[in-house]
N, C-alpha and C positions, 0 to 999 in steps of 0.2 A: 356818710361813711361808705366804702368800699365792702362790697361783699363779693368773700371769694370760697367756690363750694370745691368741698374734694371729700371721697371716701377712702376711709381705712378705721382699721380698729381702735379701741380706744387703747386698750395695750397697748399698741406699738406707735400709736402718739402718746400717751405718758412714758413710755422707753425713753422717748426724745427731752422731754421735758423735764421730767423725777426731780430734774438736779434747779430747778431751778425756782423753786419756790410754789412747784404747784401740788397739790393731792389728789388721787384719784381716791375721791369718798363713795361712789356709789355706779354700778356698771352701768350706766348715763353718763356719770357727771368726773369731770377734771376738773378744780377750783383752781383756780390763782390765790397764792395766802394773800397777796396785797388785796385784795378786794373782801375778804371777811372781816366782818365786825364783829361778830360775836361766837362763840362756838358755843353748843349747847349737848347733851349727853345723844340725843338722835338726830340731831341737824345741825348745820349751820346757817347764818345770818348774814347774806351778802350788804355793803355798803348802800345797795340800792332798795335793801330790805328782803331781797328773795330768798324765799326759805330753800337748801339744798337736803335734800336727806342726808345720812352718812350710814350704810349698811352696817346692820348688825358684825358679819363678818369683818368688817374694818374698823370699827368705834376702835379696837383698843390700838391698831397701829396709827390711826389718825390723829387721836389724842398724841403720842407717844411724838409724831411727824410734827405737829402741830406746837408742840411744846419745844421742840428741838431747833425748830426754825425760829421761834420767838425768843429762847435765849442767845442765839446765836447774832442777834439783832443788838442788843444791847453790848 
């Protein structure tokens, strides 16, 4: 696989993203929803099994993100 390095903030790469099925759960991490298998009340459970935290400050817009994108599925 191709690795290609570039700096900027995670802000203004979730800007770009928001709309597109991913979450910024924690000021590290931007998920992909296709890649979570499980959500849990402080983490989530990536497909590959890696645990992501989800910050206190964010649990309830995540859930709220997280639930909105999976009805919208069906």
């Amino acid at each position: 696989a191709e690795s290609i390095e570039f700096y900027d903030s995670l802000d203004r790469i979730y800007s770009c993203v928001k709309n597109n099925k991913f979450l910024y759960v924690h000021k590290s991490y931007i998920v992909n929803y296709c890649y979570i298998k499980k959500m849990e009340y402080q983490q989530l459970r990536l497909l590959d099994e890696t645990v992501i935290p989800i910050s206190k400050t964010r649990r309830t817009e995540i859930r709220k993100m997280f639930m909105d994108i999976k009805i919208g599925e069906k």
